[in-house]
N, C-alpha and C positions, 0 to 999 in steps of 0.2 A: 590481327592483321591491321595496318593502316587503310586511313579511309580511306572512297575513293570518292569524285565527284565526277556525273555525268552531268551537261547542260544539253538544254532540250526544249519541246516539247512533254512535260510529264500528265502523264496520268493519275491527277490525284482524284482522294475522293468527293470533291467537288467541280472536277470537270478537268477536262486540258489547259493548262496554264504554262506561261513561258519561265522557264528557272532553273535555279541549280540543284539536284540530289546531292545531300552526300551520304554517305552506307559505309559500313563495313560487311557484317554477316548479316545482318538486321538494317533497314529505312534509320538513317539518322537525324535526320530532316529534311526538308525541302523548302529551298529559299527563291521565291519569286524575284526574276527577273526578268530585264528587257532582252531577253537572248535568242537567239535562233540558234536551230539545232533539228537533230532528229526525232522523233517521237520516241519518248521512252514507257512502256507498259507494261505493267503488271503480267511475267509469265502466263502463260496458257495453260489451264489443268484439262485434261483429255480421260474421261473416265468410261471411256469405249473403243477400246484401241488392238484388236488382232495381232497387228504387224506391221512390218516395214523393212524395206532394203533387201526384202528377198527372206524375211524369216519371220515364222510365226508363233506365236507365244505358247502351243502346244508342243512347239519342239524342245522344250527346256532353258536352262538356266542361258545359255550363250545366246539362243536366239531372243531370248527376251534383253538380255544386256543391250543386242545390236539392235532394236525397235526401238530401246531408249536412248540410245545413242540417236538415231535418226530421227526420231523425233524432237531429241533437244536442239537439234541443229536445224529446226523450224516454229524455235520459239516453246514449245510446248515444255516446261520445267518440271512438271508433273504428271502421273498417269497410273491408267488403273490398267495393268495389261489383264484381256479378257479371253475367257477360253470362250470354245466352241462344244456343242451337245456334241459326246463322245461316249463308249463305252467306259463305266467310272473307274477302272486302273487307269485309263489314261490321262485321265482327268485329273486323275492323282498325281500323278506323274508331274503333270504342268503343272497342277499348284504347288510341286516341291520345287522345281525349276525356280518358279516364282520368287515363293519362300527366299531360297538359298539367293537370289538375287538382291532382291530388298534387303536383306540384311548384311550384305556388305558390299555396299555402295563402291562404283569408281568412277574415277576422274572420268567426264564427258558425257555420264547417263544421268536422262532426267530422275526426276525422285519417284522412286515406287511407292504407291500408298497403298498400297493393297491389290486386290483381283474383284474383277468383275467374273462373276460365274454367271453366265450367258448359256440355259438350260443347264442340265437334259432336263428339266421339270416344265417343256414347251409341247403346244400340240401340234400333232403330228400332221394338221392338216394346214399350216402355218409356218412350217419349218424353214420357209426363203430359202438361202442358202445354207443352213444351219445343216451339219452331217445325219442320218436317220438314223439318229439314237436317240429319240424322246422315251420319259421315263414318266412315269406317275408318281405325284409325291412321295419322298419318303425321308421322312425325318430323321434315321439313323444313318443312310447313308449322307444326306445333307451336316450330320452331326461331324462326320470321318472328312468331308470336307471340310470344314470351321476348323477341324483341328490341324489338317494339311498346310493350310495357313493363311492370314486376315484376309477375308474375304471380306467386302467393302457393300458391294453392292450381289445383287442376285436377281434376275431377269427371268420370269415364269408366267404361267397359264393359268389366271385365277380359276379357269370353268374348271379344272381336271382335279378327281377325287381328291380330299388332301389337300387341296392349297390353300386353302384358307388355314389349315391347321399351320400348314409351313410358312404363311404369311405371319404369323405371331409366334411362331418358334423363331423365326428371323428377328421381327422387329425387337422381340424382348432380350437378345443379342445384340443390339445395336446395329444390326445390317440391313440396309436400306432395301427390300423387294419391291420389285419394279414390275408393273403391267407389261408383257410384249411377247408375240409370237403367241398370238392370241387369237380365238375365236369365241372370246368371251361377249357376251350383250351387254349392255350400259348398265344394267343391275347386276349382273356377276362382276364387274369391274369394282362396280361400285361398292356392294360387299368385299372387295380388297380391300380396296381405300379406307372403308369402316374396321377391319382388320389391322389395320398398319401398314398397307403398304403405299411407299410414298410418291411414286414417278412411275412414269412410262419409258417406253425403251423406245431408240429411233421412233418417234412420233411418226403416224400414219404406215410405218411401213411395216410388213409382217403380222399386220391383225386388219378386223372390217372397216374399208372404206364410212367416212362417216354420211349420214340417212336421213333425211329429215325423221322423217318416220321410225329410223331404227339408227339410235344415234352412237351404239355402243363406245369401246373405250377412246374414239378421238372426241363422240359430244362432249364425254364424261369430262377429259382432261381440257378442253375446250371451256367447259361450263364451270368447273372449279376453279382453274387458277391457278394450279401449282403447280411443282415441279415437273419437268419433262425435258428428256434430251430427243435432240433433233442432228439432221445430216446435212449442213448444208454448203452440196454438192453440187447443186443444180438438177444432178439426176435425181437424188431419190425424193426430194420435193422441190414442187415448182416453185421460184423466185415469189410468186404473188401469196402463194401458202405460207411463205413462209414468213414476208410481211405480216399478214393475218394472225400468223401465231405467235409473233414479237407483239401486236397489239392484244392479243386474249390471254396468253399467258405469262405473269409478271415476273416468273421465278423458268422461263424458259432457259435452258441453256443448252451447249451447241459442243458436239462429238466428231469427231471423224471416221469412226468403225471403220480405221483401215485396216487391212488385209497386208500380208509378206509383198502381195507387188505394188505398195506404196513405195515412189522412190525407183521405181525401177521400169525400164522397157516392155513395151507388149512382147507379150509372150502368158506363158502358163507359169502357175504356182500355187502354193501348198495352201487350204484352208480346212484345217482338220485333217478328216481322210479326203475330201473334197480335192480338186483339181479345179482350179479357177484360173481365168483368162482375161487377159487387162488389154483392153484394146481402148486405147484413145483415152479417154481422162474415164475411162468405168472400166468398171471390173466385173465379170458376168461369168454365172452359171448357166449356161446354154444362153436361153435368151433371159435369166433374171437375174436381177442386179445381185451380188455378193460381194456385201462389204463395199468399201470405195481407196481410193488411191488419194483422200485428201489427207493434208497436212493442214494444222489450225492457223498458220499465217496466210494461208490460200485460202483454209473459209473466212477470215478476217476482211482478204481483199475480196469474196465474194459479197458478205453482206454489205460490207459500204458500195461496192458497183451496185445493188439490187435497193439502196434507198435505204440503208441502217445507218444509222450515225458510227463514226469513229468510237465514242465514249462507248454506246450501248454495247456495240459488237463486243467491245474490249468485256467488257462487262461483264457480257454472256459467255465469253469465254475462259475467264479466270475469276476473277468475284463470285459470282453463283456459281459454279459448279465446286470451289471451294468452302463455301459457305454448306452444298448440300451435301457434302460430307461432314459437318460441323469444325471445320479445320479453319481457325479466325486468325491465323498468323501469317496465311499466304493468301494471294488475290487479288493483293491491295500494296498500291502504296502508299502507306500510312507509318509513321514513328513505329519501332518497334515491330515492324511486320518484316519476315522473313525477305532480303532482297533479291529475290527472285526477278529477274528482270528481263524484258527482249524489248532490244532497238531497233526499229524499224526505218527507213529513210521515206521523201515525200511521197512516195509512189507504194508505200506500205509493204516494198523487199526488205527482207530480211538482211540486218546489217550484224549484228552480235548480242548476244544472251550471256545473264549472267547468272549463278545459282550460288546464294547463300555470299553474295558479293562479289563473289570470284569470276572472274570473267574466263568463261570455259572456251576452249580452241575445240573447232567443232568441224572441221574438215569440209569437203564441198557438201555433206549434207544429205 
């Protein structure tokens, strides 16, 4: 393909600077200049993503086409679509949907990098809005999962018989397990973490508020420093929290766990067997939050309203969560990095994305 050249505002990896990209399928350089333009930034990678536009990732191959469609056309170039705790045919089911998706990519969907398996290995006293099918570890049926198809990441209950054993049957597969939906204490978390497992799932929400006295898994990920994904909604953690955990944690990064009614009018819709109900900017199971209705250029403009810088947000939202998949070719714009890209205008709406250079036509979104 011939090159192209956006001027801008760009996003490199030393700060926002005024210049010219040029790219084809890959960053071909970037030439500082004195220019005005829009802000150009590194894709958003989304590795907790349900739904959108009215369809959720349990429904198979088309609804997950249509999430990534809906979410490329909000910046987001990459994403892990994630199931929901279900009886494991069903479960099956989604991750062939998945599968058969990711593997033949089309015009206008962001890139599938795999699934987020979001339980059933959660407790049951924990479940949010997660459907009532938790399960107790088990490594053979997790096995028939792996093979259904890449499963990226895996979101579980360190306290519950077995998990720690599935916490390094994962890691020694290169699949990242993740603390959440949890009623574990700061020491069973903590034996995760010594296990292999590398992050927390929506930070604070779905396991024990954190104690001075009983600090469980938020002191834990709190007091360590590393990876964790967070919602930032405004609902499911407050604005000053969440400052707080852009200052404690360096390797934070930032999800939208949306739901089928991302993108779409109040009313009722599908999560799992669940029935969920999007009234105003949330999305609720009777009176508890499920899931959310954000798109990642809406949490972009949320942390810079809440006092995060442009650069960091951007950061948090494509760089590290790229990186904690070990995937060094997207996140960045840098020589040689995949040009993945979203333009933003001054007021940080959404103006046009591009994926592998190409400039994708992305409908009202």
């Amino acid at each position: 393909m011939a090159g192209s050249v956006l001027q801008g505002l760009v996003l490199t990896p030393t700060g926002l600077l005024p210049g010219r990209l040029h790219f084809s399928e890959r960053i071909e350089a970037f030439e500082p200049a004195p220019v005005e333009g829009p802000y150009i930034l590194p894709g958003f990678l989304d590795l907790h993503v349900h739904g959108g536009a009215g369809r959720d990732a349990m429904e198979g191959e088309e609804a997950v086409r249509a999430l990534a469609r809906f979410h490329l056309a909000h910046g987001t170039t990459a994403l892990l679509p994630t199931t929901v705790t279900a009886p494991p045919e069903e479960i099956l089911r989604a991750l062939e949907g998945i599968r058969q998706a990711m593997e033949a990519p089309r015009e206008g969907e962001a890139r599938i990098l795999g699934v987020h398996l979001e339980g059933p290995f959660i407790s049951p006293k924990r479940l949010g809005a997660q459907p009532p099918f938790p399960r107790e570890p088990d490594l053979e049926l997790i096995a028939s999962f792996l093979e259904a198809a890449p499963v990226r990441v895996v979101t579980l209950a360190p306290e519950l018989p077995g998990a720690l054993d599935l916490v390094r049957f994962l890691a020694a597969r290169g699949v990242r397990p993740q603390v959440g939906h949890t009623e574990a204490s700061y020491e069973e978390a903590l034996l995760a973490l010594e296990a292999g497992a590398t992050g927390f799932t929506h930070l604070y929400n779905a396991m024990p508020p954190l104690h001075h006295r009983h600090p469980g898994p938020v002191g834990l990920a709190l007091e360590r420093g590393g990876w964790a994904e967070l919602i930032p909604d405004g609902l499911h953690v407050d604005p000053a929290v969440v400052r707080l955990t852009v200052k404690s944690i360096p390797d934070l990064y930032f999800v939208t766990d949306a739901v089928a009614a991302a993108g779409m009018p109040d009313g009722v819709y599908d999560l799992g067997r669940h029935r969920v109900e999007k009234r105003g900017e949330g999305v609720w199971l009777g009176e508890s939050l499920a899931g959310s209705a954000l798109t990642l250029d809406q949490a972009l403009r949320n942390l810079v309203a809440w006092g995060v810088s442009l650069e960091e947000a951007a950061r948090r939202l494509s760089t590290l969560p790229a990186r904690y998949l070990g995937l060094e070719d997207l996140g960045e714009i840098a020589p040689g990095k995949r040009a993945d890209l979203v333009v933003l205008n001054e007021d940080l709406q959404f103006l046009e994305v591009y994926l592998g250079g190409e400039r994708v036509p992305t409908g009202a979104g």
